[in-house]
C-alpha positions in Angstrom: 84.1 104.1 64.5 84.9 104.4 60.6 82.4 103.5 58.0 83.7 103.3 54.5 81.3 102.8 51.5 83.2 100.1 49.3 80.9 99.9 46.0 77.1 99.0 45.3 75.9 97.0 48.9 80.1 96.5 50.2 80.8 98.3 53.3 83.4 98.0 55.9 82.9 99.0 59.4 86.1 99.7 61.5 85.3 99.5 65.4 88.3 99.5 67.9 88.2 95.7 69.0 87.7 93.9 65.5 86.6 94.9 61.4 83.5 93.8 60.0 83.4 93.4 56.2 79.8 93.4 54.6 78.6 92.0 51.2 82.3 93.2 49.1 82.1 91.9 45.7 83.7 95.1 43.7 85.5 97.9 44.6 88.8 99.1 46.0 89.4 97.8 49.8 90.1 100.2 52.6 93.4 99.3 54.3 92.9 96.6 56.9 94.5 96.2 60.6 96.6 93.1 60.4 96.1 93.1 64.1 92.1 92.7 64.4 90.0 90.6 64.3 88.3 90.6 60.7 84.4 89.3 59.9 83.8 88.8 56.6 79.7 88.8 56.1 78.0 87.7 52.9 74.1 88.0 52.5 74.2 85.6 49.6 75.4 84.1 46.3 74.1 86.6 43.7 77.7 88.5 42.1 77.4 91.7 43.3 77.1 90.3 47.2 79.5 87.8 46.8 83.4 87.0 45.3 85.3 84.3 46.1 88.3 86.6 46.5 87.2 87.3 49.9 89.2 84.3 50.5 92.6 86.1 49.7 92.0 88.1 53.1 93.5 85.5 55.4 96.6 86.8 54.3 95.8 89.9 55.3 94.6 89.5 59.0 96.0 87.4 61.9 91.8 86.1 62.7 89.2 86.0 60.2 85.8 84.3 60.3 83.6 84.5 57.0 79.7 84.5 58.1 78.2 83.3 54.8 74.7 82.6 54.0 73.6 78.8 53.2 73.5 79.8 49.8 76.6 80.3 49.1 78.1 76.8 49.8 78.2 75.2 46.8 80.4 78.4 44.9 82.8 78.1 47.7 85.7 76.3 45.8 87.3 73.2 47.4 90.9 74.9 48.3 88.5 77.4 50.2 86.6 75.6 52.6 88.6 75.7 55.5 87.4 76.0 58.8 87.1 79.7 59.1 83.6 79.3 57.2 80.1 79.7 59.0 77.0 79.4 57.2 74.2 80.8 58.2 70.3 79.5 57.6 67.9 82.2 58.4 66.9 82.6 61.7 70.3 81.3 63.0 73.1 82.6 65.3 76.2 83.0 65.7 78.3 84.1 68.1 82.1 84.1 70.2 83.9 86.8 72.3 83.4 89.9 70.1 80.0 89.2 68.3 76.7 87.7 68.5 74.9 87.8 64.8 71.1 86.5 64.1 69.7 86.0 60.8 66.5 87.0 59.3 65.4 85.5 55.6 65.7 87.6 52.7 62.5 88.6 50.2 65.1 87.6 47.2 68.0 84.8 48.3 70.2 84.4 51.6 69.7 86.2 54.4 70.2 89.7 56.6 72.2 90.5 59.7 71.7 91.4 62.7 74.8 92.0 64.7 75.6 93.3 68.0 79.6 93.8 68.0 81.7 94.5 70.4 82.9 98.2 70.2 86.3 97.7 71.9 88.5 98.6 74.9 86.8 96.0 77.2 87.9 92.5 78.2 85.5 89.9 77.9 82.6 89.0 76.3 79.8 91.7 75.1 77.8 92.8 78.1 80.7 92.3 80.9 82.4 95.5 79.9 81.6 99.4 80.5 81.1 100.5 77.1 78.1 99.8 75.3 78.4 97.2 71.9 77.3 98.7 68.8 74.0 97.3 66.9 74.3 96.8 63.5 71.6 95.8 60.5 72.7 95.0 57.3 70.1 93.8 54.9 71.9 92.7 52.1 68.3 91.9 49.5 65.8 91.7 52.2 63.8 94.8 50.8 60.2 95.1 50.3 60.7 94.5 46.2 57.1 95.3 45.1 58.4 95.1 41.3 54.3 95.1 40.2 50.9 93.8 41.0 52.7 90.1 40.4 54.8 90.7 43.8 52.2 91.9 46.1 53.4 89.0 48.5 56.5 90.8 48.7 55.3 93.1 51.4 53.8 91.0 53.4 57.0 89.1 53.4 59.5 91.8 54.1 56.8 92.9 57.0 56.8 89.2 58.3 60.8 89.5 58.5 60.6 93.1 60.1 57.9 91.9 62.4 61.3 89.9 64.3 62.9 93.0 65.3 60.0 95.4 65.8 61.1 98.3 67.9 65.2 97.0 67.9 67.5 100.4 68.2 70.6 100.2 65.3 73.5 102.4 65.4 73.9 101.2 61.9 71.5 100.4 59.4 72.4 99.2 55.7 69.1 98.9 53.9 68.3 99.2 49.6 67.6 101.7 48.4 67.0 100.4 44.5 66.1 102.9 41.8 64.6 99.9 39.5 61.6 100.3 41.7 60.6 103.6 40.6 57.8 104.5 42.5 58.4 102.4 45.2 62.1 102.7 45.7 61.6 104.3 48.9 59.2 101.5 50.1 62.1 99.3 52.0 63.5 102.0 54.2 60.9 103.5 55.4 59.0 100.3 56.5 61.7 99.9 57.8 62.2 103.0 59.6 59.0 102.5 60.7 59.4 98.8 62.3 62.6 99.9 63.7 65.2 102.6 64.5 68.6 103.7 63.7 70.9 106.7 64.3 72.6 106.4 60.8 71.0 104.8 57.9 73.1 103.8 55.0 71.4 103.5 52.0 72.9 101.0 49.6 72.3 98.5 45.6 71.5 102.1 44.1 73.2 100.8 41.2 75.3 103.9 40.7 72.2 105.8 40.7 73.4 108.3 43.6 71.0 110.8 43.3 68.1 108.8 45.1 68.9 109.5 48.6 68.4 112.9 47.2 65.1 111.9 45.9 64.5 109.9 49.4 64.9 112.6 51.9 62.4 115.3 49.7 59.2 112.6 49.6 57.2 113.7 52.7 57.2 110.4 53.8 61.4 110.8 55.3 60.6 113.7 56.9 60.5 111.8 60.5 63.8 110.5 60.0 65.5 112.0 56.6 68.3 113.9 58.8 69.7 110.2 59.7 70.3 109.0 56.2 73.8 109.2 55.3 74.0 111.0 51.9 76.7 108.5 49.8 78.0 110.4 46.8 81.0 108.0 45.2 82.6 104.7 45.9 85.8 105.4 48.9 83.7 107.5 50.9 83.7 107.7 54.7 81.8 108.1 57.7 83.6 109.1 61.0 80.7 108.3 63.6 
């Protein structure tokens, strides 16, 4: 499996049996298989999650399906809307031969993914084949934003969210890690880290701001769990895993 940080929140995951495509707005695409299946996610309308040239990839793959949330909808333009479109509403599922993908609601707009893809070599749907699927988490804004004493809600909504998949196991996690909070940058992943589990956590929205996965993995507090955050230095990087 191939990981390749795109720009900002973008990242594409290249598994044997399809592609998944997460939150691209910006940034130069990794070359992809013409011959795979290709799942283009969006977590919501804001412009650095979501570009209506996403569009221009069915002329790029044989099978695409574009999982966007609700939100996006109306900024889909007309020639777009074809009917390889899904929108999600939070707490919603998808699913066909290769994935199953379950929404939570986001603390800021849209929604985040849960996705349990197929990881390839195996005929059939997920769970008749030997090889186990891979369990992905992708975010997109749902992050414990505690901005100030005006958003104390925000924890107790990002906790509400996390309370769905308590104790969930995630070969891939994609969570914020914003420096805009300051203090409390940190605050979403390990809430996270510590409602859940994951063998490789991507941090991600650092704004270019690189140098706070650094800043992460010294706090005392990502000590349990610092050695699985991927360190992400520039845009085109890549993960063999």
């Amino acid at each position: 499996m191939k990981i390749t940080y795109i720009y900002h929140s973008g990242f594409m995951a290249e598994l044997a049996a399809c592609t998944l495509l997460f939150d691209y707005w910006k940034g130069d695409l990794p070359q992809i298989r013409r011959d795979l299946p290709l799942y283009v996610f969006s977590s919501h309308v804001h412009h650095d999650h979501f570009a209506q040239e996403i569009f221009s990839l069915r002329n790029k793959v044989e099978r695409v399906h574009f999982l966007l949330s609700f939100d996006i909808k109306d900024a889909v333009p007309k020639e777009d809307r074809q009917g390889d479109i899904i929108y999600l509403e939070p707490d919603e599922t998808f699913g066909d031969d290769l994935i199953e993908v379950r929404t939570l609601k986001s603390t800021d707009e849209g929604v985040a993914f849960v996705c349990k893809a197929l990881a390839g070599g195996i005929d059939g749907k997920i769970g008749q084949g030997l090889e186990e699927p891979v369990n992905i988490y992708y975010a997109g804004d749902l992050n414990n934003w505690y901005w100030d004493e005006d958003y104390t809600h925000q924890p107790r909504n990002y906790h509400h969210e996390l309370e769905k998949i308590r104790g969930q196991h995630f070969d891939l996690a994609f969570v914020p890690l914003d420096p805009r909070l300051e203090d409390r940058f940190y605050l979403g992943v390990d809430d996270f880290m510590h409602y859940c589990d994951t063998d490789h956590l991507f941090p991600m929205h650092m704004w270019d701001k690189y140098q706070v996965i650094d800043q992460l993995k010294k706090l005392p507090e990502s000590q349990p769990y610092r050695d699985r955050v991927e360190t992400i230095t520039a845009p085109g990087q890549t993960f063999e895993i």
